[in-house]
C-alpha positions in Angstrom: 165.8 60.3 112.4 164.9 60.7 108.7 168.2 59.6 107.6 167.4 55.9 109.2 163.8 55.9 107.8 165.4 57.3 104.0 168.0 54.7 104.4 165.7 51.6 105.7 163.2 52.8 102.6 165.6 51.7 100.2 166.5 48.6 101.7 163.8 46.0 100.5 165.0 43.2 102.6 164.5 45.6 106.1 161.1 47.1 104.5 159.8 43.4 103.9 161.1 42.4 108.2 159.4 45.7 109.0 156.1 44.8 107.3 156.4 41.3 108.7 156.7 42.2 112.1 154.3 45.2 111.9 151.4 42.1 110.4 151.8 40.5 114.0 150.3 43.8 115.5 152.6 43.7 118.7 152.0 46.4 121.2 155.4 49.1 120.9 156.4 46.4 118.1 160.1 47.8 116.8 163.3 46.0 115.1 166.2 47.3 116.8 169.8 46.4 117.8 171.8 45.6 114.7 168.9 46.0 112.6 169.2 49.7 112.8 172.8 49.9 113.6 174.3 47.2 111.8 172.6 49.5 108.5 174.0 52.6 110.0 177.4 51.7 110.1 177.5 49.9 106.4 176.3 53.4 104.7 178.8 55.6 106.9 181.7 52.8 105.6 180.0 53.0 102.1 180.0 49.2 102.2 178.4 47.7 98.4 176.8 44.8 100.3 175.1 44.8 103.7 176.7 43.2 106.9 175.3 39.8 106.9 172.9 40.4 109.9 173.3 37.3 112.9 169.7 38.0 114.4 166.9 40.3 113.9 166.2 41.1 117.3 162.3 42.1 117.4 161.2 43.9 120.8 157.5 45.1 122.2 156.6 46.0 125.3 153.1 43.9 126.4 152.7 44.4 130.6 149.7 42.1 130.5 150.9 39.6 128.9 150.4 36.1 130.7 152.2 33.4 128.4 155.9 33.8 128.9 156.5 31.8 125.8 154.2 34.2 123.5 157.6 35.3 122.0 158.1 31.5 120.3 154.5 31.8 118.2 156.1 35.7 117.3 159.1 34.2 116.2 157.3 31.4 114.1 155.4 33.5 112.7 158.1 35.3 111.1 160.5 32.1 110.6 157.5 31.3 108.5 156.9 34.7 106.7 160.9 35.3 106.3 162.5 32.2 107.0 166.0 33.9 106.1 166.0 35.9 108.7 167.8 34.4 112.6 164.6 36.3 114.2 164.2 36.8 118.0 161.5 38.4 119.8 161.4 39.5 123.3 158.7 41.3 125.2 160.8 44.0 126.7 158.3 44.4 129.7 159.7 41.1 131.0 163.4 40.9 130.0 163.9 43.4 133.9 163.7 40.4 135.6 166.8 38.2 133.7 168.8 41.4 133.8 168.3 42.5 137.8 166.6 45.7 137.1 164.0 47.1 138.3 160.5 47.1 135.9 160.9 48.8 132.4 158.4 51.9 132.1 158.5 51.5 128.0 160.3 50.3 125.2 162.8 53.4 125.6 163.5 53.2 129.0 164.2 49.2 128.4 166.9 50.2 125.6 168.1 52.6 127.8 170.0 49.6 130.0 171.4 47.7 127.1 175.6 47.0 127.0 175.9 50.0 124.1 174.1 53.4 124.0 174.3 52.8 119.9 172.8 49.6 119.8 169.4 51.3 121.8 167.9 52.4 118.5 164.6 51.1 116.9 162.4 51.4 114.0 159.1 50.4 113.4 156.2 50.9 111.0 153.1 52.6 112.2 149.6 52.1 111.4 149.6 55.5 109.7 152.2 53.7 107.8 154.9 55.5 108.7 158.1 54.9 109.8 159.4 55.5 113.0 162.6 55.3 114.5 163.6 56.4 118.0 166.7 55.6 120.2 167.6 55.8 124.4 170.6 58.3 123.6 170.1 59.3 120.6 171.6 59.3 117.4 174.8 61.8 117.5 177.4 58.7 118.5 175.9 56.4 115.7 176.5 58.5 112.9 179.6 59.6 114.7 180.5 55.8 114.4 181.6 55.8 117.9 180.5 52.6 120.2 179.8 53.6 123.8 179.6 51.5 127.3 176.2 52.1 129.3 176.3 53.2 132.7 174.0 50.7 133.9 175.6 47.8 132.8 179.4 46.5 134.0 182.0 47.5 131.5 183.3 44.2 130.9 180.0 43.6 128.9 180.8 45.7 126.8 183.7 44.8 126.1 183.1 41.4 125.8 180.5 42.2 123.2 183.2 44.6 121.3 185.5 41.9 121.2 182.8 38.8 120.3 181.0 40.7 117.7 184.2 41.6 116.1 182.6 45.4 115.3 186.1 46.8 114.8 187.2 44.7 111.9 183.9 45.0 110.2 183.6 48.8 110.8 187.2 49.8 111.2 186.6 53.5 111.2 184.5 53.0 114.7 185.9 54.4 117.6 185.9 53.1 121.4 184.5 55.7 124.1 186.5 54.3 127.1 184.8 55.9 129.7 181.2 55.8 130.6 178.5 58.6 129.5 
């Protein structure tokens, strides 16, 4: 979606976390969650300042990967480069197992479970040195600042989260799909 990548480019705090995670070389490497959101829904509120971001959630997707505290050298890597930044790293071909699901295929398909269909979005910087964003369901109910309940996870996640992360104060003109997509 070029408006994320046109949006993320003139954002030098989210180009330096991009570059910092894209230096650790992590296999399907991609800042998502509130990262990308969080961003989306400060432009469409024309906020001046950005939402103070809680976490930078960094995912990958690494099948062979044997130590399952690889993520803690990840995030100490990037305390160390940024140490501003709340980072956490999880390798998205393990997180199945904490969640009951069955085995993740990819980095899309482990988004695709998450509590909100506008929080599975993701950007990364390729070694073309490009940016890339991509997202489970799209990008129509982001931009149509709508937050929606995923299927595959109970609805009282998601509206525990709705509630905890206080999105409708922050964003007031976001709108609650009640029903599942």
């Amino acid at each position: 979606m070029q408006t994320i990548i046109d949006w993320i480019q003139e954002d030098a705090l989210r180009m330096q976390a991009i570059k910092a995670v894209h230096s650790l070389n992590l296999p399907s490497g991609y800042l998502a969650a509130g990262f990308v959101r969080n961003m989306v829904w400060d432009r469409l509120h024309h906020k001046e300042n950005a939402t103070p971001l809680n976490d930078v959630d960094v995912i990958y997707f690494n099948e062979n990967e044997t130590d399952e505290l690889a993520y803690l050298a990840y995030e100490a890597t990037l305390n160390a480069l940024m140490p501003s930044l709340n980072w956490q790293v999880r390798n998205q071909a393990r997180i199945h197992t904490r969640n009951g699901d069955q085995p993740y295929r990819d980095i899309l398909d482990a988004m695709s479970f998450w509590p909100e269909q506008e929080t599975a979005v993701a950007v990364r910087l390729t070694d073309d040195g490009v940016l890339e964003c991509v997202s489970s369901f799209g990008f129509e109910s982001l931009f149509a600042l709508k937050i929606t309940p995923n299927s595959k996870r109970e609805f009282t996640i998601y509206q525990q989260r709705v509630l905890q992360k206080n999105w409708l104060n922050i964003w007031p003109k976001l709108t609650l799909t009640k029903n599942f997509q």
